[in-house]
N, CA, C and O atoms as a Maestro MAE file, in Angstrom:
{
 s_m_m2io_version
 :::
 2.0.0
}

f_m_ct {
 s_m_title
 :::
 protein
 m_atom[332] {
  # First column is atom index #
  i_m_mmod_type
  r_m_x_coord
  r_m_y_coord
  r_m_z_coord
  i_m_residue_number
  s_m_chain_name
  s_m_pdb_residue_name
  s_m_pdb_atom_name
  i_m_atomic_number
  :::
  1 25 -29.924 20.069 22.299 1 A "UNK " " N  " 7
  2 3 -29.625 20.341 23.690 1 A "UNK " " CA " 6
  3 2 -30.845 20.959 24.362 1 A "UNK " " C  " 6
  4 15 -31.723 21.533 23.718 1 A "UNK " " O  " 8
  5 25 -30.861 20.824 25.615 2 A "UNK " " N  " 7
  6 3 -32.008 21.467 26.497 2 A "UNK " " CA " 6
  7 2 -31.940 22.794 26.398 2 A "UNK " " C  " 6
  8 15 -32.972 23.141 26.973 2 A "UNK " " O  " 8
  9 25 -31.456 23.659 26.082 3 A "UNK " " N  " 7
  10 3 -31.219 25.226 26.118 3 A "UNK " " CA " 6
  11 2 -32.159 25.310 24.362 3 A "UNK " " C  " 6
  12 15 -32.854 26.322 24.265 3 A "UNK " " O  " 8
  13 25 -32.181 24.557 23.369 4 A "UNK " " N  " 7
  14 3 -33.049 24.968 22.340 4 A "UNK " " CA " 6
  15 2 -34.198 24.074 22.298 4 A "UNK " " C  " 6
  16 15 -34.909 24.351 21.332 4 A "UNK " " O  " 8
  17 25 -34.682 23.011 23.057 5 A "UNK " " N  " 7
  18 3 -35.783 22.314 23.251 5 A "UNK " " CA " 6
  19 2 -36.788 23.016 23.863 5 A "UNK " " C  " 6
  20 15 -36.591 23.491 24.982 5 A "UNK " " O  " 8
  21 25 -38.361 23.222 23.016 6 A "UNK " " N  " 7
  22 3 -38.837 24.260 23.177 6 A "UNK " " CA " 6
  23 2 -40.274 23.202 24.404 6 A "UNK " " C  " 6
  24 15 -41.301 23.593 24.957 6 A "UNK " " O  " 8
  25 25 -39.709 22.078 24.357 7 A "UNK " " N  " 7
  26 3 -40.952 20.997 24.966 7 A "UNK " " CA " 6
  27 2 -40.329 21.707 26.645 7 A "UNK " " C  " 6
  28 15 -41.194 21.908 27.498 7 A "UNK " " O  " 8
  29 25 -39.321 21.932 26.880 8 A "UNK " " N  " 7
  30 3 -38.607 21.890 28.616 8 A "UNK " " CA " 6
  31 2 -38.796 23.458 28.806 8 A "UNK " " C  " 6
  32 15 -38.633 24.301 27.925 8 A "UNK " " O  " 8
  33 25 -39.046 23.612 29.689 9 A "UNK " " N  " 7
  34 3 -39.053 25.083 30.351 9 A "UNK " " CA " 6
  35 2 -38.078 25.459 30.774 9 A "UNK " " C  " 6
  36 15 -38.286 25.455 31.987 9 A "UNK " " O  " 8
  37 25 -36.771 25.915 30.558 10 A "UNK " " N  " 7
  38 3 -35.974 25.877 31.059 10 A "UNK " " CA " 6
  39 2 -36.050 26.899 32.425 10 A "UNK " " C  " 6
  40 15 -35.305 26.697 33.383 10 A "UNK " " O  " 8
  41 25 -37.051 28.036 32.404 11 A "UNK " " N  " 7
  42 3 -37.626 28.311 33.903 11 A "UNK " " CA " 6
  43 2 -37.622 27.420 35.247 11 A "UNK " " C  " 6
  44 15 -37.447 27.686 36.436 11 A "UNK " " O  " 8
  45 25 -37.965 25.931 34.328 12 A "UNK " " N  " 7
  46 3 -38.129 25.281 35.549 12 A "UNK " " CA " 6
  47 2 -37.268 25.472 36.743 12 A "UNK " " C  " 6
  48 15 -36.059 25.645 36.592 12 A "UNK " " O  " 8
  49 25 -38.045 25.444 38.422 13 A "UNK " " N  " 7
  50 3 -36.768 25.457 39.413 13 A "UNK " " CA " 6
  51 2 -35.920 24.138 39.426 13 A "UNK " " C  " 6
  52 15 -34.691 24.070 39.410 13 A "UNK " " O  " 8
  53 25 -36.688 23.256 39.454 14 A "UNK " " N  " 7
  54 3 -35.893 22.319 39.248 14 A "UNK " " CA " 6
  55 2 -34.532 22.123 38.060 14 A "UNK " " C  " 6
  56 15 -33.730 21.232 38.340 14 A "UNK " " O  " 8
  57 25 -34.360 22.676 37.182 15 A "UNK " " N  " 7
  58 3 -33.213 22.857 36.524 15 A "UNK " " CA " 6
  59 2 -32.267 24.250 37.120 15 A "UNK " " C  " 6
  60 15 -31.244 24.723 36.625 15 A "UNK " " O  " 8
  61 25 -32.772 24.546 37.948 16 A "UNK " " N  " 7
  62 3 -31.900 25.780 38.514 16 A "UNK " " CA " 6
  63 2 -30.997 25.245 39.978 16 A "UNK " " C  " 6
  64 15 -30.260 25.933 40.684 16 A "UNK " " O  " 8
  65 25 -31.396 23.621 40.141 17 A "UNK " " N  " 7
  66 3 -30.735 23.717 41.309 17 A "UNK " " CA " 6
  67 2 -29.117 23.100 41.034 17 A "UNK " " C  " 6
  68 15 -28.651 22.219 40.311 17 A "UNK " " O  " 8
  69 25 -28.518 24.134 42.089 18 A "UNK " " N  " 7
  70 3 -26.929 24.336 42.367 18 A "UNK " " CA " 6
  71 2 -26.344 22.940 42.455 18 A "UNK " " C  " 6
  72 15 -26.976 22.024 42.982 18 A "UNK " " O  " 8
  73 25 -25.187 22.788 41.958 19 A "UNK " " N  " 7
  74 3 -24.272 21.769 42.203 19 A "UNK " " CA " 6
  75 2 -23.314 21.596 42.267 19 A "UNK " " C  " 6
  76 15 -22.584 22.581 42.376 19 A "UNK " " O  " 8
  77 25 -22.926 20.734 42.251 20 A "UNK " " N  " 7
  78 3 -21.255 20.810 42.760 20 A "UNK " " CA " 6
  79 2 -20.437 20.064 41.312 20 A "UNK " " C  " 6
  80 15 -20.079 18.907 41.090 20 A "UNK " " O  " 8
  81 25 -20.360 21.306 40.523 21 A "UNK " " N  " 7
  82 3 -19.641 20.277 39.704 21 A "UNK " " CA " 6
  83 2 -18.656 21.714 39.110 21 A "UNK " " C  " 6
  84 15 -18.380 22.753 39.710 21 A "UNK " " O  " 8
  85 25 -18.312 21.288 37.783 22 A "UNK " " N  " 7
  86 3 -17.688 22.251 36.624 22 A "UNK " " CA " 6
  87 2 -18.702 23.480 36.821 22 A "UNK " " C  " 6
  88 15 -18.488 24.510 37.460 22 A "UNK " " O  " 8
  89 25 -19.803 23.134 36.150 23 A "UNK " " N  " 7
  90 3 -21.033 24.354 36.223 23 A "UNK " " CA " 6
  91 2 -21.543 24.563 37.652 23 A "UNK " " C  " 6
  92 15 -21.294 23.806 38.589 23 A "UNK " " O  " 8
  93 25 -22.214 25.567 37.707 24 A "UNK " " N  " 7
  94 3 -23.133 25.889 38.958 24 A "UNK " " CA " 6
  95 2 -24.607 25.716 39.227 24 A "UNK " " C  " 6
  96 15 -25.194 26.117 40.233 24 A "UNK " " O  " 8
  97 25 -25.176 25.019 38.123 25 A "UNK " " N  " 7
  98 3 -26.460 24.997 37.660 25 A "UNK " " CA " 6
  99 2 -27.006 23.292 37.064 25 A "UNK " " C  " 6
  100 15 -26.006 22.717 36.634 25 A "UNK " " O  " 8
  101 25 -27.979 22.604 36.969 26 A "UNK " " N  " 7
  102 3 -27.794 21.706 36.598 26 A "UNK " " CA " 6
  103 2 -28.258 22.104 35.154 26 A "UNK " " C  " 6
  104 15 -27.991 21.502 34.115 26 A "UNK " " O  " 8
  105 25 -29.049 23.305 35.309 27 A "UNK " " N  " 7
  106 3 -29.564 22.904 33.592 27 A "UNK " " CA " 6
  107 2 -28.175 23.194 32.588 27 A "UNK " " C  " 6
  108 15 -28.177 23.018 31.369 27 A "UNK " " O  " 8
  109 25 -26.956 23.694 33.423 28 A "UNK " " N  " 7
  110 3 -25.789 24.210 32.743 28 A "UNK " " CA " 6
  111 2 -25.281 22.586 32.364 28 A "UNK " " C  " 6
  112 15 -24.965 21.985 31.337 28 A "UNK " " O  " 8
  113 25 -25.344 22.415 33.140 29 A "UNK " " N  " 7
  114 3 -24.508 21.111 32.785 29 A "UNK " " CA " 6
  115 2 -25.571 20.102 31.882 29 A "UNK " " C  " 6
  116 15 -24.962 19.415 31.062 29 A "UNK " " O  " 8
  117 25 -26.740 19.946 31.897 30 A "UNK " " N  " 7
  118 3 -27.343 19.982 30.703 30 A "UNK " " CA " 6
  119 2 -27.300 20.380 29.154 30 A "UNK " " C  " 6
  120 15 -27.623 19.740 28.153 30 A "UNK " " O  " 8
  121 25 -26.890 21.407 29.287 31 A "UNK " " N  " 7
  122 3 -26.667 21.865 28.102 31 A "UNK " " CA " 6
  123 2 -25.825 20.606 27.538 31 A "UNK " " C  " 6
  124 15 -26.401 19.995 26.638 31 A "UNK " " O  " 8
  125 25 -24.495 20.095 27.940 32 A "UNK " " N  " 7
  126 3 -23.941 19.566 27.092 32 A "UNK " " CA " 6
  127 2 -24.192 17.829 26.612 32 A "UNK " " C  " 6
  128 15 -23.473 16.991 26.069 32 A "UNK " " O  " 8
  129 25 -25.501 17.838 27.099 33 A "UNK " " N  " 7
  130 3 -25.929 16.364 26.226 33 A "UNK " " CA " 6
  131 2 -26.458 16.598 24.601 33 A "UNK " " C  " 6
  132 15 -26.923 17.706 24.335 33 A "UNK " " O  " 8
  133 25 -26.424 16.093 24.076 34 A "UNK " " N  " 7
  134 3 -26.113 15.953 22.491 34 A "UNK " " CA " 6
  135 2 -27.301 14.985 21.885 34 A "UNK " " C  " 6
  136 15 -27.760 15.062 20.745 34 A "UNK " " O  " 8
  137 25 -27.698 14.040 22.934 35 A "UNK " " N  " 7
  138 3 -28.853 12.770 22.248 35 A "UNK " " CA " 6
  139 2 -29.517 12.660 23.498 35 A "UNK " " C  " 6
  140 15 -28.808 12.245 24.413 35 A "UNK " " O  " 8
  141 25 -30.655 12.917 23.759 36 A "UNK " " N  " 7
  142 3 -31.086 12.498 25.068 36 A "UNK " " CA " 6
  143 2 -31.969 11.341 24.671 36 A "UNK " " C  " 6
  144 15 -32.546 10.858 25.646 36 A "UNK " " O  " 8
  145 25 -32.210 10.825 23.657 37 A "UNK " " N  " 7
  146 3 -32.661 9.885 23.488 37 A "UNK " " CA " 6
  147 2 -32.161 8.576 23.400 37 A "UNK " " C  " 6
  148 15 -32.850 7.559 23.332 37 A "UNK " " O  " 8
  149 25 -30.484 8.666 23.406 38 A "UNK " " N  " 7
  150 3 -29.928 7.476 24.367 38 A "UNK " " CA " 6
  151 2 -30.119 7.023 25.722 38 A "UNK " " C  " 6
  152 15 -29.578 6.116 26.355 38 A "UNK " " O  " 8
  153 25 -30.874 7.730 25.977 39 A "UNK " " N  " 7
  154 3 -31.262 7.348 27.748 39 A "UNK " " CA " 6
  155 2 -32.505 6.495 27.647 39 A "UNK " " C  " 6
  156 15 -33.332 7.205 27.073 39 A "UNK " " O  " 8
  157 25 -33.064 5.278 27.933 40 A "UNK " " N  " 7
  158 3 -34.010 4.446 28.313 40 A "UNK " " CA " 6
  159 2 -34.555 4.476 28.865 40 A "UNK " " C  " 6
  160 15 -34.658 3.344 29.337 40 A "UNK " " O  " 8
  161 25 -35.447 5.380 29.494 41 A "UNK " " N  " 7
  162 3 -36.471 5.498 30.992 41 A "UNK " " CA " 6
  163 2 -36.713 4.431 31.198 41 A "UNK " " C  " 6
  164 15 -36.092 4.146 32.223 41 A "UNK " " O  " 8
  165 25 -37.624 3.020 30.631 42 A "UNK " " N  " 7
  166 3 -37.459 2.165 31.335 42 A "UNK " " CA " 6
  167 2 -36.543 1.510 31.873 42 A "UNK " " C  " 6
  168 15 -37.105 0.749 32.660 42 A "UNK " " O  " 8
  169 25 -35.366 1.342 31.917 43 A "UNK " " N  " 7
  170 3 -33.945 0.954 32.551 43 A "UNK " " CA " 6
  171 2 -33.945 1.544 33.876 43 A "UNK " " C  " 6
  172 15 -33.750 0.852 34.876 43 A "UNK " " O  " 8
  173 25 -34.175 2.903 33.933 44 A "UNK " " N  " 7
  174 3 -33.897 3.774 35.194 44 A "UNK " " CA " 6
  175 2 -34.654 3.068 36.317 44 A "UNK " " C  " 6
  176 15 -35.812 2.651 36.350 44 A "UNK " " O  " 8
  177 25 -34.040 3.056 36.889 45 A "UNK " " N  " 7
  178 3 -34.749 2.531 38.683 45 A "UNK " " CA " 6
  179 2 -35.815 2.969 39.229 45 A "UNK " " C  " 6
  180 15 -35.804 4.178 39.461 45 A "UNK " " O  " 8
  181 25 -37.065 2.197 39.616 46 A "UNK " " N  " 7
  182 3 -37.592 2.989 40.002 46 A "UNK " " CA " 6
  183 2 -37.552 3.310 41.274 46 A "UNK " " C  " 6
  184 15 -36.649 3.112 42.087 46 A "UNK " " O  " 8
  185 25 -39.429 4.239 41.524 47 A "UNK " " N  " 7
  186 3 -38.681 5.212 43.143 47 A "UNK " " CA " 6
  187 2 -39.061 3.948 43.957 47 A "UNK " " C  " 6
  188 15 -38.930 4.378 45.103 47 A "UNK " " O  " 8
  189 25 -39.419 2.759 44.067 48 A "UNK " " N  " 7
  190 3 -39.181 1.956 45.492 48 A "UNK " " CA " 6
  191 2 -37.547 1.645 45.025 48 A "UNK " " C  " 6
  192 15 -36.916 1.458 46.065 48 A "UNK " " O  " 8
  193 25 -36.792 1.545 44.022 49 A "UNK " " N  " 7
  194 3 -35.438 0.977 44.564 49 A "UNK " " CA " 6
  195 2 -34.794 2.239 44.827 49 A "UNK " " C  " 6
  196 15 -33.925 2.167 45.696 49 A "UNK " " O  " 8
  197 25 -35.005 3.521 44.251 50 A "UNK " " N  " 7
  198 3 -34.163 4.703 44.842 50 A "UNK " " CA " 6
  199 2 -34.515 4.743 46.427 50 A "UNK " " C  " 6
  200 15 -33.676 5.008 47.288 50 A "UNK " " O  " 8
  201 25 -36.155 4.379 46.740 51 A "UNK " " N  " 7
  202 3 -36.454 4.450 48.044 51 A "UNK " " CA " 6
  203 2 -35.771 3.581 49.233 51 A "UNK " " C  " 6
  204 15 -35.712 3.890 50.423 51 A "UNK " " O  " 8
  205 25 -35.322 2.531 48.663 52 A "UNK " " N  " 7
  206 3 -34.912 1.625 49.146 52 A "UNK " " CA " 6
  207 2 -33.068 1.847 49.856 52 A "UNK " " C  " 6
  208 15 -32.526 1.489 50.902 52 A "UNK " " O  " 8
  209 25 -32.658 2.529 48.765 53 A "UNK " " N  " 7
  210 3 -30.998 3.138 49.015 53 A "UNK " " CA " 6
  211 2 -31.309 4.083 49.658 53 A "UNK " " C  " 6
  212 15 -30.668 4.309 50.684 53 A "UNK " " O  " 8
  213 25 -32.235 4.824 49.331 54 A "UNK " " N  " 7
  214 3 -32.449 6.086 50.782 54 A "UNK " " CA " 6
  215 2 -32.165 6.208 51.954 54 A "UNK " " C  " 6
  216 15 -31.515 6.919 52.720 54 A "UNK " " O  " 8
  217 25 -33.494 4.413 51.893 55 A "UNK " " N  " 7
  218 3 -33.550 4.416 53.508 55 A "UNK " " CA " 6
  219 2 -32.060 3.777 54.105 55 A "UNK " " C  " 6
  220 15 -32.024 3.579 55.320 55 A "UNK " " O  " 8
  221 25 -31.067 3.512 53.451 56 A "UNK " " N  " 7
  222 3 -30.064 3.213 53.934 56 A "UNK " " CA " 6
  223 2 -28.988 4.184 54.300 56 A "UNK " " C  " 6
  224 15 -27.919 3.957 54.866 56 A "UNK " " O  " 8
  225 25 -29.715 5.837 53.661 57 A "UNK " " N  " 7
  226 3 -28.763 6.934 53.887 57 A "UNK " " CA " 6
  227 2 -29.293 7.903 55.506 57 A "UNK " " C  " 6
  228 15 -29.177 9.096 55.789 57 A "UNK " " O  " 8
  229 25 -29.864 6.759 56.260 58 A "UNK " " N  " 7
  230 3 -30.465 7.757 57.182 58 A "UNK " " CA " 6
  231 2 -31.128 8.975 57.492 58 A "UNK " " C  " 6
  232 15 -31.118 9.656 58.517 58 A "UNK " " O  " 8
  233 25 -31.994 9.182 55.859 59 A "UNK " " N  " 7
  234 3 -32.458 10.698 55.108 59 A "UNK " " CA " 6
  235 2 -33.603 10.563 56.244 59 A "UNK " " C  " 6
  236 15 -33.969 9.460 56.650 59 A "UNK " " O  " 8
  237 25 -34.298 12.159 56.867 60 A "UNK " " N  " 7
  238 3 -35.567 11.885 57.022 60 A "UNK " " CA " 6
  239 2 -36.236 11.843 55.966 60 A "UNK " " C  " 6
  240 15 -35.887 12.022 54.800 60 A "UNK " " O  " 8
  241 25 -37.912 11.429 56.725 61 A "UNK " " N  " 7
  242 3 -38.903 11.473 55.562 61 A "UNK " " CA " 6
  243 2 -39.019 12.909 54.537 61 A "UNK " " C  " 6
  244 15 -39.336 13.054 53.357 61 A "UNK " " O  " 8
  245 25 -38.785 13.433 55.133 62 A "UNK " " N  " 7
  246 3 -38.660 15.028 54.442 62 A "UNK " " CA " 6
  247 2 -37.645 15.177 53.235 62 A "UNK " " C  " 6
  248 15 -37.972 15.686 52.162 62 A "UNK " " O  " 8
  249 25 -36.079 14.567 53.581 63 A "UNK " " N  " 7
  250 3 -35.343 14.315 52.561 63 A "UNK " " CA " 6
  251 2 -35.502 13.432 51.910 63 A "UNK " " C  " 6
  252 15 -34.861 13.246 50.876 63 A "UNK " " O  " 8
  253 25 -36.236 12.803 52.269 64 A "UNK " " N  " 7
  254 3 -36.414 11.185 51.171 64 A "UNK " " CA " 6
  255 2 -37.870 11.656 50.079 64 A "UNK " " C  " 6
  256 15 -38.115 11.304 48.925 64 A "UNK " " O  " 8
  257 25 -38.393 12.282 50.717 65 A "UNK " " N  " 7
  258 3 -40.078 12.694 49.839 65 A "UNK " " CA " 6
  259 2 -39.348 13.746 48.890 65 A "UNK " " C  " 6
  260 15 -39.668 13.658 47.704 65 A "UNK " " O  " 8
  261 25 -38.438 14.707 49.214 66 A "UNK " " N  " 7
  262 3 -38.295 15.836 48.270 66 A "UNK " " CA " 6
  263 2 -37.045 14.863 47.163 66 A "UNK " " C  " 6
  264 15 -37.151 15.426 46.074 66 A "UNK " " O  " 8
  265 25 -36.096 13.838 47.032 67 A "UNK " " N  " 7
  266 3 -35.747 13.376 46.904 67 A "UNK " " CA " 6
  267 2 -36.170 12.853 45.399 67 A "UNK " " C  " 6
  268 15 -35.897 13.129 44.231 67 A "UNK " " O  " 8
  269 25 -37.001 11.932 46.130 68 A "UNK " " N  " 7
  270 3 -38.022 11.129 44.900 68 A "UNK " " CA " 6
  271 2 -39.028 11.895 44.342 68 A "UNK " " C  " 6
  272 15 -39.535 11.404 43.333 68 A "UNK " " O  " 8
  273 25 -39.528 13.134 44.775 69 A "UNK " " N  " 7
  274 3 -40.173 14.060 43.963 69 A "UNK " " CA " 6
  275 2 -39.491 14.375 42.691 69 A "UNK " " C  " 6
  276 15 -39.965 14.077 41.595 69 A "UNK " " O  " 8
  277 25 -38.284 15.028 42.877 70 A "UNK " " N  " 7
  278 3 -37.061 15.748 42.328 70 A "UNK " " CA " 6
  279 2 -36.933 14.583 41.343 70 A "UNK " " C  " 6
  280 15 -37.161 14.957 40.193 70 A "UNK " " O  " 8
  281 25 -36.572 12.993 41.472 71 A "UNK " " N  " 7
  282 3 -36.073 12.215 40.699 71 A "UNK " " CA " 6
  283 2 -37.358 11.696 39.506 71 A "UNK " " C  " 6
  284 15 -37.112 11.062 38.480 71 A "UNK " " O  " 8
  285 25 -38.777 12.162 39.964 72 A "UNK " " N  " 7
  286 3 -39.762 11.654 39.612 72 A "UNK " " CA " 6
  287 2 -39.772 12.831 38.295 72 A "UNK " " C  " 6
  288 15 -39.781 12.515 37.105 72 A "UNK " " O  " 8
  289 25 -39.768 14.174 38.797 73 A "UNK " " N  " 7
  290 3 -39.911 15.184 37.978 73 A "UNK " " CA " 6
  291 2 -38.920 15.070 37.145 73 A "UNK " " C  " 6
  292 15 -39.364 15.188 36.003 73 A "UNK " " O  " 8
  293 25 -37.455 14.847 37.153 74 A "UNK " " N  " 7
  294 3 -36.398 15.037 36.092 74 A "UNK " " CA " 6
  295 2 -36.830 13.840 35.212 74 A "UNK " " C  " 6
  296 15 -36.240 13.730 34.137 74 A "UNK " " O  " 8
  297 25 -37.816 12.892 35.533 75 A "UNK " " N  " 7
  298 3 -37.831 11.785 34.492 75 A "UNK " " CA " 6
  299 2 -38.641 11.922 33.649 75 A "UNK " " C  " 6
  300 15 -38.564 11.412 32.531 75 A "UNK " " O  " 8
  301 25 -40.003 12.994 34.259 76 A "UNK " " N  " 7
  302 3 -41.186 13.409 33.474 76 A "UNK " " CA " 6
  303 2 -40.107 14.866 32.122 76 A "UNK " " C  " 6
  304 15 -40.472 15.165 30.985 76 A "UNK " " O  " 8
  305 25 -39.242 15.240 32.638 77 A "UNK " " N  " 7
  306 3 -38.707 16.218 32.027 77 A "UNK " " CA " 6
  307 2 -38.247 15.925 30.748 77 A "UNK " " C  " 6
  308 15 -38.381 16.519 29.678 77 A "UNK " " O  " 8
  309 25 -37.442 14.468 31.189 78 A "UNK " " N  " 7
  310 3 -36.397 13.541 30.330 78 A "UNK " " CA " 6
  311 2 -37.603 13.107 29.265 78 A "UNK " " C  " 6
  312 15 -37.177 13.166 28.111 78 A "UNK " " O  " 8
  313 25 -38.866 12.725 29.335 79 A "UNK " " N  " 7
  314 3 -39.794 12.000 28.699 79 A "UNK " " CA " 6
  315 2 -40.048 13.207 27.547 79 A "UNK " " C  " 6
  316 15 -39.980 12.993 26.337 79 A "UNK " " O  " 8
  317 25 -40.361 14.546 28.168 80 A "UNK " " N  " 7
  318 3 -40.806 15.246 27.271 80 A "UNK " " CA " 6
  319 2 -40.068 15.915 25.990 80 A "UNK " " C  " 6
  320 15 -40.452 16.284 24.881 80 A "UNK " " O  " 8
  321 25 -38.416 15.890 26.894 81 A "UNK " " N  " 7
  322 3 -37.365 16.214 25.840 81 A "UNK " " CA " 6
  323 2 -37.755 14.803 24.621 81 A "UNK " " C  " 6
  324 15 -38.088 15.049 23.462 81 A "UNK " " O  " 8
  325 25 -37.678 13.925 24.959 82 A "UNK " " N  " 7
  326 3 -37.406 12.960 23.917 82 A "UNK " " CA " 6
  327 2 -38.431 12.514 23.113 82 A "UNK " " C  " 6
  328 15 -38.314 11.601 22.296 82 A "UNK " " O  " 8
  329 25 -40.178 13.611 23.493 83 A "UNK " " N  " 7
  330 3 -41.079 12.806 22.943 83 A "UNK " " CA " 6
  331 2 -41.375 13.650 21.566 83 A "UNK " " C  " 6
  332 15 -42.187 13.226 20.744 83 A "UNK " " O  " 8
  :::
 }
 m_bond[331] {
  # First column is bond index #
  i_m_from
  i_m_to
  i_m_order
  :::
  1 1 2 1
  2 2 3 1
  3 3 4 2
  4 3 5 1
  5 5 6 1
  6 6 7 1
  7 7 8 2
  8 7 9 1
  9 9 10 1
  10 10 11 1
  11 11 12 2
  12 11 13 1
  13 13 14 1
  14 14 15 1
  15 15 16 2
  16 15 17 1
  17 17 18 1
  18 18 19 1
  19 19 20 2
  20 19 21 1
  21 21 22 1
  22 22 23 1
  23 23 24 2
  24 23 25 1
  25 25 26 1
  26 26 27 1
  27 27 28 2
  28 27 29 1
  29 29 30 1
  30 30 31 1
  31 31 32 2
  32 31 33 1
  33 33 34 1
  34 34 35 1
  35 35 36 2
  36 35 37 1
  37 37 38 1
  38 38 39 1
  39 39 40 2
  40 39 41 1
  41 41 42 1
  42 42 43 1
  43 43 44 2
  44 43 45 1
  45 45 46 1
  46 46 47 1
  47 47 48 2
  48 47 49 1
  49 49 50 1
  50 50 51 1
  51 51 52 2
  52 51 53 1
  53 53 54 1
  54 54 55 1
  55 55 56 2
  56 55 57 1
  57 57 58 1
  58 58 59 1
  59 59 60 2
  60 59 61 1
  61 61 62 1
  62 62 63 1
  63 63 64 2
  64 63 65 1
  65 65 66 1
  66 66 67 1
  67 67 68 2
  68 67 69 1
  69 69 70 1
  70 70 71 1
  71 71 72 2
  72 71 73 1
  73 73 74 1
  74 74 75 1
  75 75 76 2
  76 75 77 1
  77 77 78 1
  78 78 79 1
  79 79 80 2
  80 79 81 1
  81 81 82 1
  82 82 83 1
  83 83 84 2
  84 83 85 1
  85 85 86 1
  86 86 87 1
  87 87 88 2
  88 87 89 1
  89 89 90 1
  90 90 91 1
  91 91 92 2
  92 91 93 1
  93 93 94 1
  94 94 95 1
  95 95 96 2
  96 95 97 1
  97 97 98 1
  98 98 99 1
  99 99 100 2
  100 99 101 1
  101 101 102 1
  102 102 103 1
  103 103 104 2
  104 103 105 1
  105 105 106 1
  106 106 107 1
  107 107 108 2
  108 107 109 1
  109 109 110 1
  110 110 111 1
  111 111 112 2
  112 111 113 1
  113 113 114 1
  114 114 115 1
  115 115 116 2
  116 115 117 1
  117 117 118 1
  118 118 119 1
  119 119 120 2
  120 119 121 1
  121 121 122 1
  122 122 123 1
  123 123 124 2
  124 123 125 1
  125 125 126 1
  126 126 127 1
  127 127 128 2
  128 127 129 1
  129 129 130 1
  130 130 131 1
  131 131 132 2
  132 131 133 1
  133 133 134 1
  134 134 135 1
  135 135 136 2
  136 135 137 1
  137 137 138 1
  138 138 139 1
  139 139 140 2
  140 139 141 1
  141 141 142 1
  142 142 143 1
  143 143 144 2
  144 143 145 1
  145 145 146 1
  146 146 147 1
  147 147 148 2
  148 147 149 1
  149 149 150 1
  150 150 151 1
  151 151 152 2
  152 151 153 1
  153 153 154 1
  154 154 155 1
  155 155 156 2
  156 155 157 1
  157 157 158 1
  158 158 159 1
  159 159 160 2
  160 159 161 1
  161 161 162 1
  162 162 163 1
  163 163 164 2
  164 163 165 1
  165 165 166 1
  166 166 167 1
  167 167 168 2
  168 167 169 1
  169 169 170 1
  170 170 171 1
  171 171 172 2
  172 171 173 1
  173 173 174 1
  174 174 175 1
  175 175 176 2
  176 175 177 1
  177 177 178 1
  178 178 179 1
  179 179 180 2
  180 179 181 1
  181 181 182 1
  182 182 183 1
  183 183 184 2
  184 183 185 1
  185 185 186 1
  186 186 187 1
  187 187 188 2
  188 187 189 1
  189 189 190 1
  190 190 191 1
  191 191 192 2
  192 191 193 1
  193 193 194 1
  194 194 195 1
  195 195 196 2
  196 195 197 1
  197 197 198 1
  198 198 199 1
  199 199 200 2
  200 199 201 1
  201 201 202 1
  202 202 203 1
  203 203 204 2
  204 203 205 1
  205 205 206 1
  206 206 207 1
  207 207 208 2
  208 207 209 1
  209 209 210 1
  210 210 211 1
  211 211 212 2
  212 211 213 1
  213 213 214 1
  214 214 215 1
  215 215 216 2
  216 215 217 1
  217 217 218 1
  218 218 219 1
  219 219 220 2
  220 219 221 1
  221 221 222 1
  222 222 223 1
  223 223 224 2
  224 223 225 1
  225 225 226 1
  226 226 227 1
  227 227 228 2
  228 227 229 1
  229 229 230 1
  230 230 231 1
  231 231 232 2
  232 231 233 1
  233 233 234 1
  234 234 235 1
  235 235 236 2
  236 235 237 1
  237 237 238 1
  238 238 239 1
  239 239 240 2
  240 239 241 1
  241 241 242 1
  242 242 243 1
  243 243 244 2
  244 243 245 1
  245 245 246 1
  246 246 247 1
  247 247 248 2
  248 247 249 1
  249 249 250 1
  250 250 251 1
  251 251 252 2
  252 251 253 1
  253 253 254 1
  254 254 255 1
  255 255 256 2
  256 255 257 1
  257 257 258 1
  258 258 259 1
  259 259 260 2
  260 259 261 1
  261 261 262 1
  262 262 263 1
  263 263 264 2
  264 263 265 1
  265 265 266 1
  266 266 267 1
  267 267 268 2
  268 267 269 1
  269 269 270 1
  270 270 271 1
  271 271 272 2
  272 271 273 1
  273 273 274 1
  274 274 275 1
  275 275 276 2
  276 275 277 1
  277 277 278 1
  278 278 279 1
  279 279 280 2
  280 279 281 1
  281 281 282 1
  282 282 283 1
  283 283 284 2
  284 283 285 1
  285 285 286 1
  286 286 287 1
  287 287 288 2
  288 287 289 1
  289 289 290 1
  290 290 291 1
  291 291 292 2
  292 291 293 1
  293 293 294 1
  294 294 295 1
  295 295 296 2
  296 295 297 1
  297 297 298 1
  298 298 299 1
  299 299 300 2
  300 299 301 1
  301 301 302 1
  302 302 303 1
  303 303 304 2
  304 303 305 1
  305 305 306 1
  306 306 307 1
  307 307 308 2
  308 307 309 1
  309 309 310 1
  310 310 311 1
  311 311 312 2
  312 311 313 1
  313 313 314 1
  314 314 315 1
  315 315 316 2
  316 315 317 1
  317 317 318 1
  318 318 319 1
  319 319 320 2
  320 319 321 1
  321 321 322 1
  322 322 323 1
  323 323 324 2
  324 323 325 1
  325 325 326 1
  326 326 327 1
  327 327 328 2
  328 327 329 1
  329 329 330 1
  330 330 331 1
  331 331 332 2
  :::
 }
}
């Protein structure tokens, strides 16, 4: 799990941001993956097709740049857990 993976910072802000779920935290809700190496980074979409659904959410550029930052960084995160 991400809470004993010593590659992730769990400092990071980006794992501190709030959500709307069971937990209040995303790295909380992290915790309960078990294999992160079932996940395929190449499969995942990249940022022109996330960019692409964006622009259909009427985000400004401001929400759309912090957006795909955010999605860019959790993938560099995902890479390091699994490398």
């Amino acid at each position: 799990m991400f809470w004993n993976c010593t590659a992730l910072p769990l400092s990071d802000p980006l794992l501190s941001i709030p959500v709307s779920s069971f937990r209040k935290k995303e790295v909380d809700l992290l915790r309960y993956v078990t294999d992160y190496a079932l996940v395929d980074i190449a499969k995942l979409p990249g940022e022109s097709e996330i960019g692409t659904l964006l622009g259909e959410a009427n985000l400004t550029d401001r929400q759309m740049t912090g957006i795909l930052t955010g999605y860019r960084k959790k993938i560099d995160l995902l890479a390091k857990v699994q490398a």
